[in-house]
Residue frames relative to the residue before (quaternion, step in Angstrom):
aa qw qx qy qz dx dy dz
X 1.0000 0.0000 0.0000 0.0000 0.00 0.00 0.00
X 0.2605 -0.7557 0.5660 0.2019 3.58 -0.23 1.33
X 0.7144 0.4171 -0.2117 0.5205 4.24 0.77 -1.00
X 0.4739 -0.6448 0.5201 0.2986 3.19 -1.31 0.91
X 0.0759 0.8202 -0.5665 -0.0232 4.13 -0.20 0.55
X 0.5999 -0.6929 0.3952 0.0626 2.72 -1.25 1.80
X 0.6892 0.5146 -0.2363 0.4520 3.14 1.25 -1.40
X 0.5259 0.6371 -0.2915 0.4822 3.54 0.92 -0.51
X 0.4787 0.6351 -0.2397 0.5569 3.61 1.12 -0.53
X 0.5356 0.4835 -0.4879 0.4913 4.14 0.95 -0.81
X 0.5659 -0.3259 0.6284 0.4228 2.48 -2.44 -0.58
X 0.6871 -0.5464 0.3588 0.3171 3.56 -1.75 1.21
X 0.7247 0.3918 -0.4239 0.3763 3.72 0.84 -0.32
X 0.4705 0.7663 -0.3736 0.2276 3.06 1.07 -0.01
X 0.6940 0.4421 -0.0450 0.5664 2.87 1.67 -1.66
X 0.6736 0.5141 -0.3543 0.3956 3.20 1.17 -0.23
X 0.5463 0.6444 -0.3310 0.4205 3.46 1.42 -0.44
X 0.6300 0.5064 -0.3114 0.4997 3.50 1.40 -1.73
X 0.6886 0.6384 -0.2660 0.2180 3.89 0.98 -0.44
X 0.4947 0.5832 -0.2169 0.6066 2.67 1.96 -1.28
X 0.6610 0.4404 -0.3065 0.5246 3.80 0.41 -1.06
X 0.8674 0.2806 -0.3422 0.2275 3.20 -0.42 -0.46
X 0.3328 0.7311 -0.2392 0.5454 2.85 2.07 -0.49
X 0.7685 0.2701 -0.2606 0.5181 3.85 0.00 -1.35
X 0.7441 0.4702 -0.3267 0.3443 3.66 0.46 -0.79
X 0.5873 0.4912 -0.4124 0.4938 3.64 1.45 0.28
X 0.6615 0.4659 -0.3597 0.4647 3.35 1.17 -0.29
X 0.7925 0.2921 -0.2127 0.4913 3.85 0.33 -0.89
X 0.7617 0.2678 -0.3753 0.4552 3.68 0.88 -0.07
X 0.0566 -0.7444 0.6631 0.0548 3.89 -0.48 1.30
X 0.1080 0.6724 -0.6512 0.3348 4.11 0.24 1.06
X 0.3857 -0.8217 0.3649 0.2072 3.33 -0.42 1.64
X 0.5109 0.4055 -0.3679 0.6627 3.88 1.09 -0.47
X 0.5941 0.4656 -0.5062 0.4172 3.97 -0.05 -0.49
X 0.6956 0.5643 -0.2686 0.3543 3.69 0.69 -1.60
X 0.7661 0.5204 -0.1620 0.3406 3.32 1.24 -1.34
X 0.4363 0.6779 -0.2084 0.5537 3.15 1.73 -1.05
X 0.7381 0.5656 -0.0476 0.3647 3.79 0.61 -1.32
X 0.5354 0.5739 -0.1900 0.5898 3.33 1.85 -1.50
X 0.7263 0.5233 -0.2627 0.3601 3.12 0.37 -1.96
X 0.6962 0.4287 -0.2848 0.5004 3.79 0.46 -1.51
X 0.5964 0.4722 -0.4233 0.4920 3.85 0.28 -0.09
X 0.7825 0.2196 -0.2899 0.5054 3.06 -0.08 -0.95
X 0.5487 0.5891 -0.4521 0.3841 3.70 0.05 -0.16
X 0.8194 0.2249 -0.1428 0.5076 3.06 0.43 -1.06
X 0.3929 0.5085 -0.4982 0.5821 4.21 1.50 0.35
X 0.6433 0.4458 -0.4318 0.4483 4.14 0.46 -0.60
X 0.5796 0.6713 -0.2944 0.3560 3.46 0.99 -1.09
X 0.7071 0.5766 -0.1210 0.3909 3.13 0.83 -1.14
X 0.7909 0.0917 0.1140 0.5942 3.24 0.39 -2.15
X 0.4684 -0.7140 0.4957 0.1584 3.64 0.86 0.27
X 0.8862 -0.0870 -0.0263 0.4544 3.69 -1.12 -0.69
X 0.5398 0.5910 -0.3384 0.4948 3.65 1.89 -0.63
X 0.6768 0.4181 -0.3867 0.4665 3.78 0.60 -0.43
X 0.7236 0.4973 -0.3212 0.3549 3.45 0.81 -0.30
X 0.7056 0.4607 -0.3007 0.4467 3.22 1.40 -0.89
X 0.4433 0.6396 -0.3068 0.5479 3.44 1.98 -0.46
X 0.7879 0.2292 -0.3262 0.4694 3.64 0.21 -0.49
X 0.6124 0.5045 -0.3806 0.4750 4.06 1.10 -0.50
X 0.7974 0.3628 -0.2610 0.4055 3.77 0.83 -0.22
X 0.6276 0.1729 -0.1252 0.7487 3.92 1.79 -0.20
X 0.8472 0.1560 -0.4442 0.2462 3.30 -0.25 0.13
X 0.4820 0.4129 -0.5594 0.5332 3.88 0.79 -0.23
X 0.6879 0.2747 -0.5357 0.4054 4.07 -0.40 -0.46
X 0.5593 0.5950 -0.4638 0.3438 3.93 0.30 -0.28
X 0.7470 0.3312 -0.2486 0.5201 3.63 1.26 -0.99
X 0.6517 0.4490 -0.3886 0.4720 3.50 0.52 0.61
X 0.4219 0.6358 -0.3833 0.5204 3.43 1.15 -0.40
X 0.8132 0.3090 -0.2096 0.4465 3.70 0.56 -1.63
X 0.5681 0.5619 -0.3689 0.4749 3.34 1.18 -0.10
X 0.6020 0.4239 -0.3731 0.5646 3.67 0.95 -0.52
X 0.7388 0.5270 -0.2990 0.2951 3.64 0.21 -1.18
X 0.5110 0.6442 -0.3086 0.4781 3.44 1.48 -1.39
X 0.8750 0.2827 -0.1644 0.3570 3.37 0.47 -1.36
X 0.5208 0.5725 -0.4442 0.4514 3.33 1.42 0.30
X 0.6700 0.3804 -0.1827 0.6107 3.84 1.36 -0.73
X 0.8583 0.0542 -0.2678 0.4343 3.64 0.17 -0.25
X 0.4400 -0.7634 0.4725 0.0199 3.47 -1.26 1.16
X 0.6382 0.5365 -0.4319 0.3440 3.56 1.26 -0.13
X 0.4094 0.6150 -0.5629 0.3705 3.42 -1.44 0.46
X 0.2372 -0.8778 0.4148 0.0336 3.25 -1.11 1.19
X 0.3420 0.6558 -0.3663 0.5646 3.24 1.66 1.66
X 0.1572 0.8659 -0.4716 -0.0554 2.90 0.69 0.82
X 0.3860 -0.6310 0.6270 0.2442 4.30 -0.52 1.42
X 0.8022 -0.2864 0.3899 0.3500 3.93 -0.10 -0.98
X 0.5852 -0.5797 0.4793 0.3029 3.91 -1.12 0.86
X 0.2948 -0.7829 0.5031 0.2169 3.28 -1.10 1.04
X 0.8235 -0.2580 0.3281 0.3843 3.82 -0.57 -0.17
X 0.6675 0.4038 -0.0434 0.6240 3.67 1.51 -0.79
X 0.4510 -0.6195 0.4176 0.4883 3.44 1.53 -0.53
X 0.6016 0.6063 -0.4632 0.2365 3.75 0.32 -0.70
X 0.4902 -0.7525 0.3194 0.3023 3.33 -0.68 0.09
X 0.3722 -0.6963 0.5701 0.2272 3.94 -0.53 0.78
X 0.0404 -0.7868 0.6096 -0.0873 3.69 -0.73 1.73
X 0.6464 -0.5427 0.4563 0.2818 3.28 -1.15 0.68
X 0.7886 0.3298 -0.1758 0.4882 3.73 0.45 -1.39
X 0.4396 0.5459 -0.5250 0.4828 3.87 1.55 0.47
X 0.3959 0.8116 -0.2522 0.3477 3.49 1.27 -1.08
X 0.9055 0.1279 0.1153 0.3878 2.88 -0.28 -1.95
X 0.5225 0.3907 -0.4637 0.5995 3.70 1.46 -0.35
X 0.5915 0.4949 -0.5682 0.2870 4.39 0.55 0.33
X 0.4669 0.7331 -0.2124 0.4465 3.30 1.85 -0.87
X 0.6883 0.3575 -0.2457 0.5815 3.30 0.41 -1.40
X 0.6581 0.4403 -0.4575 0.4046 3.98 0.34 -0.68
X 0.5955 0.6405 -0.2586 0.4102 3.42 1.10 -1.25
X 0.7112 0.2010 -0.1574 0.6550 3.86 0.54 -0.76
X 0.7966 0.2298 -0.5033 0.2436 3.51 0.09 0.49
X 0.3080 0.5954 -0.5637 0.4826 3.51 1.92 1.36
X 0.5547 0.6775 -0.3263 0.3561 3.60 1.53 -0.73
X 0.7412 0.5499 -0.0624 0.3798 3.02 0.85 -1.23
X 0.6247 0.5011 -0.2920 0.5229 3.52 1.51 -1.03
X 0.6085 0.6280 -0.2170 0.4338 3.82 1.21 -1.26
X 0.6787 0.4352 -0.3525 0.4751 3.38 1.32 -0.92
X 0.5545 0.6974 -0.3530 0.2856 3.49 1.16 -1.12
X 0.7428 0.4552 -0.2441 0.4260 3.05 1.38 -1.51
X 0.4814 0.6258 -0.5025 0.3522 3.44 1.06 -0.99
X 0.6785 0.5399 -0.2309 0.4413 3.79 0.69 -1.23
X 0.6112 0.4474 -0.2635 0.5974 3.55 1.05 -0.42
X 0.7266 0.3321 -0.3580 0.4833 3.67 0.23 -0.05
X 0.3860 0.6774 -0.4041 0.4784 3.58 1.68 0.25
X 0.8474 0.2306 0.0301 0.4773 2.88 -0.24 -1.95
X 0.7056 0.3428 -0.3531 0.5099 4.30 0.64 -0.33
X 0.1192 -0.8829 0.4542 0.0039 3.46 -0.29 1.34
X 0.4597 -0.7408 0.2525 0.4197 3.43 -0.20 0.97
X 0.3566 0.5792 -0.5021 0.5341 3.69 1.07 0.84
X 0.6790 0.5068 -0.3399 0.4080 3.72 0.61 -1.33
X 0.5043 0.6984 -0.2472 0.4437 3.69 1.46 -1.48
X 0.7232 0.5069 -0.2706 0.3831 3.60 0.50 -1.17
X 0.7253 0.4616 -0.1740 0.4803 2.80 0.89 -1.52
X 0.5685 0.5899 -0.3306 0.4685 3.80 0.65 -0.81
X 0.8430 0.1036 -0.1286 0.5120 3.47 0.53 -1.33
X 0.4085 0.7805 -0.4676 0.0735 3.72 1.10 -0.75
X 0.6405 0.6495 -0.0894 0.3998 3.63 1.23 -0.67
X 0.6898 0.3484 -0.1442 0.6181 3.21 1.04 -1.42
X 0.8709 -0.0394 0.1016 0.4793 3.63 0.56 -0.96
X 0.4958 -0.7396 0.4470 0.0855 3.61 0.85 1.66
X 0.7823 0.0921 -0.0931 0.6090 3.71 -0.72 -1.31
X 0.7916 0.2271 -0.4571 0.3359 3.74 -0.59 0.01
X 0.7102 0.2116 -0.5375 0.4024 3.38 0.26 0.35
X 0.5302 0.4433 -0.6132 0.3826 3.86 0.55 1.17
X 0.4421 0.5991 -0.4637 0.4802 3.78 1.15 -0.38
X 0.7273 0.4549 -0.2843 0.4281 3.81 0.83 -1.52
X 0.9438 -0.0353 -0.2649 0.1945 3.46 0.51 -0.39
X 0.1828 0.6376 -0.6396 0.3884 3.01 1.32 2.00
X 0.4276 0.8019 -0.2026 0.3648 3.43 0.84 -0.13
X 0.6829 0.4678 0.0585 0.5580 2.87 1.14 -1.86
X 0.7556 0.2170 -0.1622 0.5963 3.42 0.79 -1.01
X 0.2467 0.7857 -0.5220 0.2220 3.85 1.29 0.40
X 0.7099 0.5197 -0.1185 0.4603 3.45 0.63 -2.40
X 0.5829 0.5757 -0.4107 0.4002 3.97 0.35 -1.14
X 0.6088 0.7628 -0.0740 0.2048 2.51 0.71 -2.32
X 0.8769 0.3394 0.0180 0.3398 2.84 0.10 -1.96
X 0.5584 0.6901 -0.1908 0.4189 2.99 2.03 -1.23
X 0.7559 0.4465 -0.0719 0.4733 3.21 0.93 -1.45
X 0.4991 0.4327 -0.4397 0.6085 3.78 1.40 0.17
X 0.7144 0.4805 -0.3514 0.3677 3.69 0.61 -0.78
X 0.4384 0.4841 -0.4844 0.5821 3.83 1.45 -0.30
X 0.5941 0.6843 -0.3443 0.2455 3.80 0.25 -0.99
X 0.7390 0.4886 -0.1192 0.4483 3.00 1.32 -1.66
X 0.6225 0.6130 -0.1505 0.4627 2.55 1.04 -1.66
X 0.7087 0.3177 -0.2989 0.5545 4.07 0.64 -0.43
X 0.5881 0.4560 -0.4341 0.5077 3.90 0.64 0.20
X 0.6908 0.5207 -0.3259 0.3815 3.61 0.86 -0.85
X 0.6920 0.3371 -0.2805 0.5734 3.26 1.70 -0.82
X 0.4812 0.5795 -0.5804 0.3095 3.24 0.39 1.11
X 0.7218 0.4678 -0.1188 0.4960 3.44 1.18 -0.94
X 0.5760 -0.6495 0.2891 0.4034 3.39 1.83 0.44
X 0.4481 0.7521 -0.2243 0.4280 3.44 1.09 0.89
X 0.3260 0.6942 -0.4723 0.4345 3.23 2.25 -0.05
X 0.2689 -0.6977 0.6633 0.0309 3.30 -1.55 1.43
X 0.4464 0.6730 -0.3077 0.5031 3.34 1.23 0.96
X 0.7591 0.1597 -0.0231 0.6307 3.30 1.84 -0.58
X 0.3987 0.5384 -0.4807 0.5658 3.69 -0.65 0.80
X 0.5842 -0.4267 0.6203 0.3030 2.80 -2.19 -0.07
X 0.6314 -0.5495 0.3634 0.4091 3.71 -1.47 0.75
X 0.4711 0.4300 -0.6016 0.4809 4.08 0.61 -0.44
X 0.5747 0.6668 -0.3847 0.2776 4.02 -0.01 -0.90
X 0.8033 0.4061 -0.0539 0.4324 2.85 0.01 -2.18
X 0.8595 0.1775 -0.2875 0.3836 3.36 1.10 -0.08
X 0.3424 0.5984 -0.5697 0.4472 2.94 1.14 1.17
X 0.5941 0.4457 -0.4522 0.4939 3.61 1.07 -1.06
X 0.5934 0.6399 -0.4045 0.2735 3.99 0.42 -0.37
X 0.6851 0.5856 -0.1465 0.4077 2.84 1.27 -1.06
X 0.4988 0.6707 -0.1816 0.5181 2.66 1.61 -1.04
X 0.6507 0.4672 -0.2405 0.5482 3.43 0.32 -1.18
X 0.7811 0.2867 -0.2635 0.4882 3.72 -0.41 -1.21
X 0.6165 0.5433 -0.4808 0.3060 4.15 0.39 -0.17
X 0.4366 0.7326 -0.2486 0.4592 3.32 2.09 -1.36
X 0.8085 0.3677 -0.1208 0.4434 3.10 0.18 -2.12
X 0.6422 0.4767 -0.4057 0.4423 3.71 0.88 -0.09
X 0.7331 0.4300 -0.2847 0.4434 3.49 1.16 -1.13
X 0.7200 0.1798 -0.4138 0.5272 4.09 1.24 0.57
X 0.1964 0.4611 -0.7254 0.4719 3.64 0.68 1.48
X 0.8205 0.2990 -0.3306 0.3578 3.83 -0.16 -1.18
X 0.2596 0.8561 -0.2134 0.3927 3.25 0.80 0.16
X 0.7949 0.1470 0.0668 0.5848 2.58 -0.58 -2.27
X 0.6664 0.5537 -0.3957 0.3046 3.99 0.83 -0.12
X 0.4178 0.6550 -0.3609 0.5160 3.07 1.91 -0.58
X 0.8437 0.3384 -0.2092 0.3604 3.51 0.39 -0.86
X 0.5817 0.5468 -0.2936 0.5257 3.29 1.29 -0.28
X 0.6141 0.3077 -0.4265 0.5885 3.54 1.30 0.04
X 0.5984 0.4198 -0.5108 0.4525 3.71 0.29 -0.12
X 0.4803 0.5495 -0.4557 0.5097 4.33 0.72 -0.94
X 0.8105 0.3048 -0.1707 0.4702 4.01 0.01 -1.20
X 0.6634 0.2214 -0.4603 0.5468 4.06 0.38 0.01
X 0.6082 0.3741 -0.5506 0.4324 4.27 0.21 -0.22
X 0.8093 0.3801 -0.2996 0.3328 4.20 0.68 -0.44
X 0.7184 -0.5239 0.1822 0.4198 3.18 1.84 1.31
X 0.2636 0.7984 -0.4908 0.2284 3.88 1.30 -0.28
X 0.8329 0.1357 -0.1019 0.5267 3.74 -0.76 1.06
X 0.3462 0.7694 -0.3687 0.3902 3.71 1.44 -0.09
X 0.0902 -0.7712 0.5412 0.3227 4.25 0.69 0.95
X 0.7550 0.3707 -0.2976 0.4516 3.54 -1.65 0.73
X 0.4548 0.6463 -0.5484 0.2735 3.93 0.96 0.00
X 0.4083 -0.6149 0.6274 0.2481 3.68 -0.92 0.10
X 0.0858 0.7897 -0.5969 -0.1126 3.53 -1.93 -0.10
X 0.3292 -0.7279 0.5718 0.1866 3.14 -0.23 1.41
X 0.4904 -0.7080 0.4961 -0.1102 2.82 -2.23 2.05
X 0.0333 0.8226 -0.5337 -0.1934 3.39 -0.07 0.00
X 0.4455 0.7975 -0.2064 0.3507 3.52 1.46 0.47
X 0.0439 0.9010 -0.4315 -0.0041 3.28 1.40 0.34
X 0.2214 -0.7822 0.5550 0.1763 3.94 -0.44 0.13
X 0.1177 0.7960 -0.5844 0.1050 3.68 0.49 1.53
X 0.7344 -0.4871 0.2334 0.4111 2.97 -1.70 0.40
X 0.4277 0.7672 -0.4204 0.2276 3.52 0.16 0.08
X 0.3138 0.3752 -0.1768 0.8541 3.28 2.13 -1.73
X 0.6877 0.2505 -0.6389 0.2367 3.00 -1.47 0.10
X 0.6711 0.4731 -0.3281 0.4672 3.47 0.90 -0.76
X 0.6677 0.5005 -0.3428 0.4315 3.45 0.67 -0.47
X 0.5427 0.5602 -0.3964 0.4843 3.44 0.99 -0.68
X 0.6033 0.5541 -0.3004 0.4886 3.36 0.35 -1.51
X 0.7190 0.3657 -0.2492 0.5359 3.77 -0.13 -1.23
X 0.6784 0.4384 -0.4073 0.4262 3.92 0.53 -0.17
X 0.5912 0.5510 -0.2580 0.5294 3.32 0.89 -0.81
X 0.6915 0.4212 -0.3640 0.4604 3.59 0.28 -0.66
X 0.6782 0.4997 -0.2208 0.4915 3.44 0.68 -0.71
X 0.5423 0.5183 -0.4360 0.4971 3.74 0.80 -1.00
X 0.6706 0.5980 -0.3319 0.2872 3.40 0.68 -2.17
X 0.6495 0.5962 -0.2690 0.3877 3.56 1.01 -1.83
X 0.6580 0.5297 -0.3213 0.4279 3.77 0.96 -1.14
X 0.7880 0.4753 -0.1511 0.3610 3.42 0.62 -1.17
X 0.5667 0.5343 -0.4097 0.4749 3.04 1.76 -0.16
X 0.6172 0.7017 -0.2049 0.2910 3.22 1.07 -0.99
X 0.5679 0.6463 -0.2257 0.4570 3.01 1.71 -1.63
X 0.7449 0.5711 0.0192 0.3445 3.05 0.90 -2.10
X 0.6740 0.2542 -0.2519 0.6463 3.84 1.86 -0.12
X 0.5572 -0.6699 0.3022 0.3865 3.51 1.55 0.97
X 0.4850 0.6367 -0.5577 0.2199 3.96 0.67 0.21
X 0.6108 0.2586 -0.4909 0.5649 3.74 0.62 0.53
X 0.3390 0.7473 -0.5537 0.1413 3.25 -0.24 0.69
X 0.1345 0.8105 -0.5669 0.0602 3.99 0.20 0.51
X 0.0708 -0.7465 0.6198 0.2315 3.34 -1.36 0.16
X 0.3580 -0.7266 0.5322 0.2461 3.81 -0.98 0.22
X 0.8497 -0.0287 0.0033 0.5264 3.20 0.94 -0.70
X 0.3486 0.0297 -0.9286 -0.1233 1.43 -2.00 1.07
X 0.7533 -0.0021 -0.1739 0.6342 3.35 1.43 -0.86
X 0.6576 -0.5034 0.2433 0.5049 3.51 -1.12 -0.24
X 0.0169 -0.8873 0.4482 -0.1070 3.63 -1.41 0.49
X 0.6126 0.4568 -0.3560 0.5379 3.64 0.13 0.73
X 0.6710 -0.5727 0.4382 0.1725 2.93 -1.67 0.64
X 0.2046 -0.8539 0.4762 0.0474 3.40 -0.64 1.23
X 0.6946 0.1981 -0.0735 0.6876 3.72 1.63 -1.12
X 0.3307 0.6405 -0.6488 0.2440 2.78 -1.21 1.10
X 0.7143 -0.4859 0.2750 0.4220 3.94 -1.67 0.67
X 0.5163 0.6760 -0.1955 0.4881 3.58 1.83 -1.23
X 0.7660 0.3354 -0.0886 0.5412 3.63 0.81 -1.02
X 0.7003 0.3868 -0.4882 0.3487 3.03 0.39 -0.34
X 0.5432 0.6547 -0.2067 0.4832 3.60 1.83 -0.97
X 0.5231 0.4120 -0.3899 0.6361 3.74 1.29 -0.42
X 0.8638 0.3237 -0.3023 0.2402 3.89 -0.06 -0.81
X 0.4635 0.6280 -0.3967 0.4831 3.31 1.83 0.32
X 0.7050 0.3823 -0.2508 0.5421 3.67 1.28 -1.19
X 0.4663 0.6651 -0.4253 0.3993 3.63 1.25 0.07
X 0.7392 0.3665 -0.1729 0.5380 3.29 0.49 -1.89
X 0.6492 0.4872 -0.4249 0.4008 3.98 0.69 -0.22
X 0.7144 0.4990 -0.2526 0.4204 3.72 1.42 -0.14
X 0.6392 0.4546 -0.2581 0.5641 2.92 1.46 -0.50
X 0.7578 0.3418 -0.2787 0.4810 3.69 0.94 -0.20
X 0.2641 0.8297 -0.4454 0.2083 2.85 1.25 0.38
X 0.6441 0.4319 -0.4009 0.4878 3.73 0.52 -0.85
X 0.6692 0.5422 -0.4236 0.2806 3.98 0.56 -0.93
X 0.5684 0.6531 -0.1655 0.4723 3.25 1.37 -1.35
X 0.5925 0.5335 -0.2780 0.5358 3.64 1.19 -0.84
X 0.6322 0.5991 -0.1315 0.4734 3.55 0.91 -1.68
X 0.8570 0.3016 -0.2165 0.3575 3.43 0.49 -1.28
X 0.2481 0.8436 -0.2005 0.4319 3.35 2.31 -0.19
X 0.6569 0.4940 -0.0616 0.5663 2.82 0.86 -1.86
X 0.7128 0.5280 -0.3020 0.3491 3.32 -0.29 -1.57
X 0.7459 0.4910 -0.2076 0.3994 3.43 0.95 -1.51
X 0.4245 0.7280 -0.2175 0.4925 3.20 1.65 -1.22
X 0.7891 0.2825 -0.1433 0.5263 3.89 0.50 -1.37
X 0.4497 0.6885 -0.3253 0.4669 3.70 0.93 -0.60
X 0.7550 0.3616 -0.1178 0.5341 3.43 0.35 -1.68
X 0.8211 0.1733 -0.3651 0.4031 3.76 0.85 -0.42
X 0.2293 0.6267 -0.5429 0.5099 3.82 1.11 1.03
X 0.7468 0.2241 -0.3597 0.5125 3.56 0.22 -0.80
X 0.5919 0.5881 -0.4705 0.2869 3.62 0.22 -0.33
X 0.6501 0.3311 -0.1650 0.6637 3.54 0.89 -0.96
């Protein structure tokens, strides 16, 4: 985590609730102002985080990802009653194929950022604790997992810079070379995966793992603070689902466009929207102000 984040600072269910929510409501609710509202708080708060990496991460995979579906949509589906012009096969090239690929296209954008932010702030320590209790081996499976890729990645730079000491850089040579030095590399990185698992099951049967009646000590207190946040999540979840549920995000794309966009209902969903999705910044900038004000005091 390159940014100090405040919100990260809750208790884990806290952050895990705002995740699930914001998470499910980018996937099942595609309401353009709902979609846009949703983008924004992700990526805002994915810049927040990783800085120049969330940007170059969303300016190099994810804008090409939302055009791609916007090209593809309209190369495979045909409904919609705009027709732009005849493709190559005869079918016809529609506008509202177009844009309902877009809207699918940024809200695959949008879910990916959510998580990118969720593998920030839910640490595979937070994971344990969240699930260690209810379900033991999957939420160690979940967050050996998690720390699998990093992990693995950053032993394989390891290797990979010893091998190119001794003249082994699979980066240079002819191609019979480079992939021998490859091989090389990934046999290494396979023979201290088994290994390091060998020891990581001895580390977890000498510290009692699976032992009925073990304990685990929390650093997670639940103080009133989550309690307020919960509360303030809940009101807001409640506010979405009510909304969903009397059809005021309702939009269609195709065939043509349809549904209400302004209205007293909507405008009241996109106020408790943008307050849920910005929530962590609002938390963050709280703070910030919070330390600011005592810097000048002292």
């Amino acid at each position: 985590m390159t940014s100090k984040d405040s919100f990260s600072s809750y208790h884990p269910f806290v952050s895990l609730v705002f995740f699930v929510a914001v998470t499910c409501f980018a996937m099942f609710i595609l309401q353009p102002v709902c979609l846009v509202i949703s983008l924004s708080g992700a990526l805002t708060y994915a810049i927040y985080l990783n800085r120049g990496k969330a940007v170059r991460f969303t300016l190099m995979f994810m804008l090409p990802l939302v055009i791609l579906a916007g090209i593809f949509n309209a190369l495979f589906s045909h409904q919609g009653v705009t027709i732009l012009g005849y493709l190559y096969d005869g079918n016809p090239l529609t506008f509202e194929s177009i844009v309902y690929g877009l809207v699918s296209g940024v809200m695959l954008v949008t879910v990916i950022t959510w998580f990118s932010s969720f593998n920030v702030v839910i640490t595979t320590d937070k994971i344990v604790y969240l699930f260690g209790r209810i379900i033991p081996a999957l939420s160690l499976v979940i967050s050996m997992v998690l720390r699998l890729v990093p992990r693995y990645k950053a032993q394989a730079k390891v290797i990979a810079g010893a091998q190119r000491c001794v003249g082994r850089d699979p980066s240079t040579g002819n191609i019979f070379r480079r992939a021998r030095s490859g091989i090389r590399i990934v046999s290494i990185l396979v023979t201290w995966a088994l290994e390091n698992g060998i020891e990581t099951a001895d580390s977890m049967k000498s510290r009692g793992y699976g032992i009925p009646g073990r304990t685990a000590f929390s650093l997670y207190p639940l103080r009133r603070r989550d309690l307020i946040a919960l509360g303030y999540l809940a009101c807001l979840i409640a506010l979405m689902l009510t909304g969903s549920l009397a059809g005021a995000l309702t939009y269609y794309y195709i065939p043509m466009f349809w549904g209400e966009l302004v209205g007293p209902l909507q405008v009241a969903i996109y106020i408790g929207y943008f307050a849920l999705c910005f929530m962590p910044m609002a938390v963050n900038l709280r703070e910030d102000l919070v330390w600011r004000r005592l810097l000048q005091k002292t």
